[in-house]
C-alpha positions as CSV (number, residue, x, y, z in Angstrom):
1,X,0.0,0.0,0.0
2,X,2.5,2.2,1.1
3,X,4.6,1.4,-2.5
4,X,1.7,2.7,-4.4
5,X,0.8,5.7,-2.8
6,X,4.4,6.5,-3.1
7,X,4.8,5.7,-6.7
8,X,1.3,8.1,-7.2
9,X,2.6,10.6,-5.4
10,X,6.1,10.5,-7.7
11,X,4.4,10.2,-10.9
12,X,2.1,13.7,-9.5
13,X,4.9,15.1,-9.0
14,X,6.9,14.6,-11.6
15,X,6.4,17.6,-14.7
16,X,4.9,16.5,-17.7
17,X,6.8,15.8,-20.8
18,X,4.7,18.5,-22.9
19,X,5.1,21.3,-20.8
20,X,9.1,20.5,-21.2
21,X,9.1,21.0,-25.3
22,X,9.3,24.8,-25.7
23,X,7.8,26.6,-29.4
24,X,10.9,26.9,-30.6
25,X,12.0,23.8,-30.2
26,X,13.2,21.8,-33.6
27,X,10.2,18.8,-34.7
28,X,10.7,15.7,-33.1
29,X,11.9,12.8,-35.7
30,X,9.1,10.0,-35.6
31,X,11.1,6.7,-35.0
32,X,7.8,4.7,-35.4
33,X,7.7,1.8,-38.2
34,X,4.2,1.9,-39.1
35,X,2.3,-0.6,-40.7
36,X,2.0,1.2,-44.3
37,X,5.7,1.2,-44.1
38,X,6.0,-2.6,-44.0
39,X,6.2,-4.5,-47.5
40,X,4.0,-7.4,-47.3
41,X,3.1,-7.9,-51.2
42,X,4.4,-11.3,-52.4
43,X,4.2,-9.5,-55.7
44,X,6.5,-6.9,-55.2
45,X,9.0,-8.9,-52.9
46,X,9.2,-11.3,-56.2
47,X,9.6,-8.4,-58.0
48,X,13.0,-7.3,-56.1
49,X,14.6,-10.5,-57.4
50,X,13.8,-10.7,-60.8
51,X,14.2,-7.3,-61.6
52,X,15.0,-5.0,-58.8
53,X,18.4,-4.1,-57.9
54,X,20.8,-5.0,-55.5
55,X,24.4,-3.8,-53.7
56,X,25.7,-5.2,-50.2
57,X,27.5,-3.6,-47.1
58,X,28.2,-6.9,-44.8
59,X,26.6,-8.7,-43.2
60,X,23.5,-7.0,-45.0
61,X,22.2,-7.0,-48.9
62,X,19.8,-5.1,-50.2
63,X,17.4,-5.3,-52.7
64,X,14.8,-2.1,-53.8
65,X,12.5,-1.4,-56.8
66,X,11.2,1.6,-57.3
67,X,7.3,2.6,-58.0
68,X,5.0,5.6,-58.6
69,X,4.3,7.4,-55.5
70,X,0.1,6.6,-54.7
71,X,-1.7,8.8,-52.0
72,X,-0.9,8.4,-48.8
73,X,1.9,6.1,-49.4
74,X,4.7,5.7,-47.3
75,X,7.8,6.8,-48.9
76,X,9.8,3.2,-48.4
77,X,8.5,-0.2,-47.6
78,X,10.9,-2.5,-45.8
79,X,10.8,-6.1,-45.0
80,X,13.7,-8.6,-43.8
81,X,14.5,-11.7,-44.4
82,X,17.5,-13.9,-42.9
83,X,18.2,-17.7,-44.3
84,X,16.9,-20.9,-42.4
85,X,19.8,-22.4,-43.9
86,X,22.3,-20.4,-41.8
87,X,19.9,-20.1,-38.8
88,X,18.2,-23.2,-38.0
89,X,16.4,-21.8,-35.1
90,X,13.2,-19.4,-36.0
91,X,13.9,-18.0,-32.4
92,X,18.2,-17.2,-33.6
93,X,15.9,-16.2,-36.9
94,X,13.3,-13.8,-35.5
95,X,15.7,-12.3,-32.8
96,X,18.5,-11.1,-35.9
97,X,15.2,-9.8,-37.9
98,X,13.9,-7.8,-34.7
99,X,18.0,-6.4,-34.6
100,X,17.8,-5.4,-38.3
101,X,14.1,-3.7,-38.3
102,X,15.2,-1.9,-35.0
103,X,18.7,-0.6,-37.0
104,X,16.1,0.4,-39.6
105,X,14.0,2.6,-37.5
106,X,16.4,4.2,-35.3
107,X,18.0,5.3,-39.1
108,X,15.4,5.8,-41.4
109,X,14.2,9.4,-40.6
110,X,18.1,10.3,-42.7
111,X,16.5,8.9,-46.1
112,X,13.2,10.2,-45.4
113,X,14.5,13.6,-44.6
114,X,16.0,13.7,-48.1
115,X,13.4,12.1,-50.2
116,X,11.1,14.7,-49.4
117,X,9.4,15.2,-52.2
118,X,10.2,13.0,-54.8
119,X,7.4,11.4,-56.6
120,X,8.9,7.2,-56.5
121,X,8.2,5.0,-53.5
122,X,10.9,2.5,-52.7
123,X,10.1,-1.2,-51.9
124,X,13.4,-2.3,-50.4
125,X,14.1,-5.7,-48.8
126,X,17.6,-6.3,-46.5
127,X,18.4,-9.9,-46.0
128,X,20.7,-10.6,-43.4
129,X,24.0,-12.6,-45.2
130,X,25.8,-13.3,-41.9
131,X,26.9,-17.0,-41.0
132,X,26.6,-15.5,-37.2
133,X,24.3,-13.6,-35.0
134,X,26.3,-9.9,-34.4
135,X,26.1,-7.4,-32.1
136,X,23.8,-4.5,-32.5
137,X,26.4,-1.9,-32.9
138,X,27.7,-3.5,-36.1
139,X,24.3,-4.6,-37.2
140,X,23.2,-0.5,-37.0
141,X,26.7,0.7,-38.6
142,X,26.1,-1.5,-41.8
143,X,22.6,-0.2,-41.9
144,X,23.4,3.7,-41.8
145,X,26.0,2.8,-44.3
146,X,23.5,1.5,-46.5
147,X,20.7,4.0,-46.2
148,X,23.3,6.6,-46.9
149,X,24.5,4.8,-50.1
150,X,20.9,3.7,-51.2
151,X,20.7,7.4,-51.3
152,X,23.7,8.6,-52.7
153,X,24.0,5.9,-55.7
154,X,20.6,5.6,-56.7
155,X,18.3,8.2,-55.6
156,X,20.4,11.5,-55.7
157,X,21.1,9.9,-59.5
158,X,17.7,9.4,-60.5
159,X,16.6,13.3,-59.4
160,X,19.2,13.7,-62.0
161,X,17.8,12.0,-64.5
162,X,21.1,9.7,-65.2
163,X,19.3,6.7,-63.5
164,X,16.1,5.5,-65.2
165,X,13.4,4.4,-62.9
166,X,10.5,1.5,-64.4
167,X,7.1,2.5,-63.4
């Protein structure tokens, strides 16, 4: 009894988180991964391999295809995959997935930031081509590293018009 009139009296007390954010302070970045952000089409994710393109930064490769832009669209859709063959396990499976969507989502607000504006949505699929499970900090590096190329090689091209883009 005593514990929870103690931990009501703390959470009283204790200044709201709004009332902390000043006007002038910058937007904060959403790190959400919502559920029109998640690819799900068999369609498109057999699309990625037959005709999509591809580059790898270890232990990750990705594969993206690009599509008109529809209303209300996010502006990537992003699945993972990781081989049974080199994880046996679906829990050594799911828990490497769960490490590469939470790299995703800490980093993606960088690519949104820059596609701003730009009429293609992006279906991109990562599959993790590790023989190991590693750690989070090398799993999140490779993932910025990617993002930052996805952008540079193909994206920043393609507003130049020196990368042609199938609709």
């Amino acid at each position: 009894m005593l514990l929870a009139v103690g931990i009501w009296l703390l959470a009283f007390l204790m200044p709201l988180h709004s009332a902390e954010i000043s006007p002038t302070s910058p937007p904060m970045t959403d790190f959400t991964f919502k559920k029109a952000e998640r690819l799900k089409s068999l369609k498109i994710i057999g699309g990625l391999f037959k005709g999509g393109q591809s580059f790898g930064i270890y232990p990750l490769r990705l594969f993206w295809s690009a599509h008109p832009l529809g209303p209300g669209d996010a502006p990537v859709q992003f699945t993972v995959s990781v081989a049974k063959k080199n994880f046996k396990s679906a829990v050594a499976r799911n828990r490497i997935k769960r490490k590469v969507r939470e790299a995703y989502r800490l980093n993606k607000h960088r690519l949104y930031l820059r596609l701003e504006g730009n009429p293609q949505q992006y279906a991109c699929m990562v599959l993790y081509v590790a023989k190991e499970d590693l750690p989070m900090p090398q799993i999140e590096k490779a993932m910025q590293t990617m993002l930052h190329l996805f952008y540079k090689k193909n994206i920043a091209m393609a507003t130049k018009g020196e990368l042609k883009i199938e609709n």
